[in-house]
C-alpha positions as a Markdown table, in Angstrom:
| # | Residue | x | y | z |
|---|---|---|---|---|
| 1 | Unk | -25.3 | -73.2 | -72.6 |
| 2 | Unk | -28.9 | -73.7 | -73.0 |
| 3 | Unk | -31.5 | -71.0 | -72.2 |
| 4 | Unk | -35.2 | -71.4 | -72.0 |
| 5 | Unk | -37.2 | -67.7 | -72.3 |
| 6 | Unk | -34.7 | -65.4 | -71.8 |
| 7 | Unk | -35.0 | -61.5 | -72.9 |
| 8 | Unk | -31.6 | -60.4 | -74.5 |
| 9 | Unk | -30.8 | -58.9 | -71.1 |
| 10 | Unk | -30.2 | -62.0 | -69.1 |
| 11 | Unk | -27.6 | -63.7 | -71.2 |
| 12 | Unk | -25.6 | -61.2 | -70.0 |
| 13 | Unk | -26.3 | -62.4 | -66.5 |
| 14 | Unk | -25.2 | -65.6 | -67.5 |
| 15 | Unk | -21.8 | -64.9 | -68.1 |
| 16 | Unk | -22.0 | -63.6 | -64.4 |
| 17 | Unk | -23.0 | -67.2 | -63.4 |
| 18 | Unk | -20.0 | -68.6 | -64.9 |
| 19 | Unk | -18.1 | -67.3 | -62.4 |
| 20 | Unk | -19.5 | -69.9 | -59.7 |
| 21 | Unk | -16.2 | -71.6 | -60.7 |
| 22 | Unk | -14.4 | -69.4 | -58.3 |
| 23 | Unk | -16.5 | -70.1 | -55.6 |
| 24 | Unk | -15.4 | -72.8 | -52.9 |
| 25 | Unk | -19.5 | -73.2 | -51.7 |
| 26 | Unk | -22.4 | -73.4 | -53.9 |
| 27 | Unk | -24.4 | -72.1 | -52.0 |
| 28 | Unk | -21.9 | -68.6 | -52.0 |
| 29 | Unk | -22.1 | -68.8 | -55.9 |
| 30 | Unk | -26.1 | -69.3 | -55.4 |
| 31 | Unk | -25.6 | -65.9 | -53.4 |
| 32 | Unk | -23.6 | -64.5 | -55.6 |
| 33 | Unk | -25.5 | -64.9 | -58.6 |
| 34 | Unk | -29.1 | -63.8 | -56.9 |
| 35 | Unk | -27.2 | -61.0 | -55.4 |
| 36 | Unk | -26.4 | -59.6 | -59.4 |
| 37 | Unk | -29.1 | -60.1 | -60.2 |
| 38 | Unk | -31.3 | -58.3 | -58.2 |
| 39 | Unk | -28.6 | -55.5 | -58.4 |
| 40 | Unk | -29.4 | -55.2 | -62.2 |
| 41 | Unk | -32.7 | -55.8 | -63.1 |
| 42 | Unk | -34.9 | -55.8 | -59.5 |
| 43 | Unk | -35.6 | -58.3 | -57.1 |
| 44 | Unk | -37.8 | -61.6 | -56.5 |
| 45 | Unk | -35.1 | -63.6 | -58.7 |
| 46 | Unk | -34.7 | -67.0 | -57.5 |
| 47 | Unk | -31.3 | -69.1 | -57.9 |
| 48 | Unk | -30.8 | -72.7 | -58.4 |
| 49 | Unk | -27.5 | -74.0 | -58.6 |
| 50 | Unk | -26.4 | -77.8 | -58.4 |
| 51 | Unk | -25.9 | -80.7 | -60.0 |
| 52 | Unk | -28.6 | -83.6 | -60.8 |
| 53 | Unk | -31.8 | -81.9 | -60.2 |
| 54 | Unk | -35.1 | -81.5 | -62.0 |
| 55 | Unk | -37.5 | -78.2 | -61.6 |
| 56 | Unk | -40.6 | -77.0 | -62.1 |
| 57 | Unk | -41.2 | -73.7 | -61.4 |
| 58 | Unk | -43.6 | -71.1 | -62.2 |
| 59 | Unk | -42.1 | -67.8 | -63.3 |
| 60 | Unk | -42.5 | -64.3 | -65.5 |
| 61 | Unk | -42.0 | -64.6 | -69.5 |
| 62 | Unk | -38.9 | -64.1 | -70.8 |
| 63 | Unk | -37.5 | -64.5 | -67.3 |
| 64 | Unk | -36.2 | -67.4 | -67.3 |
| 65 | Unk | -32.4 | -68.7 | -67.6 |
| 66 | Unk | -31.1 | -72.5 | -67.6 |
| 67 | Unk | -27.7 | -73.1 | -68.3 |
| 68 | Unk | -24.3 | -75.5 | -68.1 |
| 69 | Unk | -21.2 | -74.5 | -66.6 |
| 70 | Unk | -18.2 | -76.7 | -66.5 |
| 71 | Unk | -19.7 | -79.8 | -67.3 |
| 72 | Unk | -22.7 | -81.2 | -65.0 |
| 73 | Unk | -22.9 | -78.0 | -62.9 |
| 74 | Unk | -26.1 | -76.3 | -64.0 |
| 75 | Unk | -27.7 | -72.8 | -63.3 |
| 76 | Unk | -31.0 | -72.1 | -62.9 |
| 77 | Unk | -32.3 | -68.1 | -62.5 |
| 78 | Unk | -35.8 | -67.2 | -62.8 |
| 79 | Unk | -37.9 | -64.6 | -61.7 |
| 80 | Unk | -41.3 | -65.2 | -60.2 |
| 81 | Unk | -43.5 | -62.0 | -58.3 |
């Protein structure tokens, strides 16, 4: 797992996003993870999830998460206002 910025509340998250596993659609899991996320700590999150992509994104301090799950599949969460 790698993590970029992240406030001690968001690795938590992350261990929501490794549930994209049981998710048959991408984008669902993409849902699934903004949805959480919002849910817990506000909105204006934004979720990336895929495999084979580059990013540049403007977002807040500390709220920023980057991650591997299961190999290639990476997770990107960050929260820009």
């Amino acid at each position: 797992m790698a993590t970029l910025e992240v406030e001690e509340r968001i690795p938590q998250s992350a261990e929501d996003a490794k549930r994209v596993h049981t998710y048959p659609l991408i984008k669902a899991a993409a849902r699934f993870v903004k949805e959480n996320v919002d849910k817990k700590f506000g909105s204006a999150w934004h979720v990336l999830i895929g495999e084979d992509f580059g990013f540049e994104v403007t977002h807040e301090v500390n709220n920023l998460l980057y991650m591997f799950c299961g190999g290639n599949l990476a997770i990107l969460v960050w929260k820009c206002s």
